[in-house]
N, C-alpha and C positions, 0 to 999 in steps of 0.2 A: 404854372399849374393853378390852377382854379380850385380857392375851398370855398364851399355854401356858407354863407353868414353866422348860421347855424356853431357850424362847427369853430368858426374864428369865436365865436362866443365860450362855447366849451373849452377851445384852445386859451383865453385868457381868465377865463377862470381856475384851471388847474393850474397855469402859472401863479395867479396869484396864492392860492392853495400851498404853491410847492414856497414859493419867498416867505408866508407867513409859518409856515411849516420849519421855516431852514432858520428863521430868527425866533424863535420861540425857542427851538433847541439848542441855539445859540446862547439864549441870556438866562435860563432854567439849569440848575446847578442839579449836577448829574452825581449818582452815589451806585456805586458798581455797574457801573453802564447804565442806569436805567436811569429815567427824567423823574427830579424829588418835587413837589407841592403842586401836581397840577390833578388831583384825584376828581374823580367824575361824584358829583352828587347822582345820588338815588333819585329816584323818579317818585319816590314813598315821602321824601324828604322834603316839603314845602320851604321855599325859601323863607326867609325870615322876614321879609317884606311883604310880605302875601298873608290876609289877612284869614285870622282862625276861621275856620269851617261849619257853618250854622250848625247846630244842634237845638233839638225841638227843648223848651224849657222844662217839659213832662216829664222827658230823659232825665236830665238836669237834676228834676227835682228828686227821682225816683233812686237814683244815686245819692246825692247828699241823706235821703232819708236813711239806705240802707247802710248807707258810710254811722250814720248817727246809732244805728239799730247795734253795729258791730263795736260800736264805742263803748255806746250803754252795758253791752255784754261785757267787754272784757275789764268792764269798770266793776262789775260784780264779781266775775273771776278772780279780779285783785284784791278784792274787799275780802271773800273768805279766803283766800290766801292768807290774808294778812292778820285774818281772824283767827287760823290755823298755827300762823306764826306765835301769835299768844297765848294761845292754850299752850303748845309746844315750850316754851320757856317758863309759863308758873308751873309749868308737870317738872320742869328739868331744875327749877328752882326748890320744889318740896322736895325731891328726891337728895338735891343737895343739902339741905335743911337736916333730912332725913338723914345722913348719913353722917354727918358732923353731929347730929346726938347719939347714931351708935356708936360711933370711932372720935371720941371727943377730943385727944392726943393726936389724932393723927392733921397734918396739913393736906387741904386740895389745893390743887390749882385753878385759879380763877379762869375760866373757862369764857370768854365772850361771847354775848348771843349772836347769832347770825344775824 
């Protein structure tokens, strides 16, 4: 019987296919039927030898700035927090002052500030 070239091509390529196929699942350590460590990366997932991806420096900058803008903020947010925090303890302080000269017999408990 006569095959086209063609097809002896195709016919040794699926061979080959099927032997790499048949030692692969061979030497790949199997965990309830199924083949363990050979997951497919993502196509999203740039190898790790593949260098980072240009970004215009304007990008760059326009981020770092807004990174610095959101800093600056919450660096003030923490300031009157913290300013908040002190009022809050000389008020809880007079109040305890305050009450040890009305109840001068009695004992508090020393209360930590937060």
């Amino acid at each position: 019987m006569f095959v086209p070239e063609r097809s002896m091509t195709t016919i040794r390529v699926v061979r080959t296919r099927m032997k790499y196929v048949s030692t692969i699942r061979g030497s790949v350590p199997k965990k309830k039927g199924r083949l363990v460590g050979l997951g497919r990366r993502t196509r999203s997932v740039p190898p790790s030898s593949a260098p980072p991806p240009f970004v215009d420096p304007e990008v760059l900058t326009a981020q770092l700035k807004d990174k610095d803008d959101r800093i600056s903020l919450l660096e003030t947010q923490m300031a009157a927090q913290q300013a908040g925090y002190e009022a809050q303890r000389r008020l809880n302080q007079q109040m305890m002052e305050m009450m040890q000269r009305m109840y001068p017999n009695e004992v508090f408990p020393d209360v930590p500030d937060p």
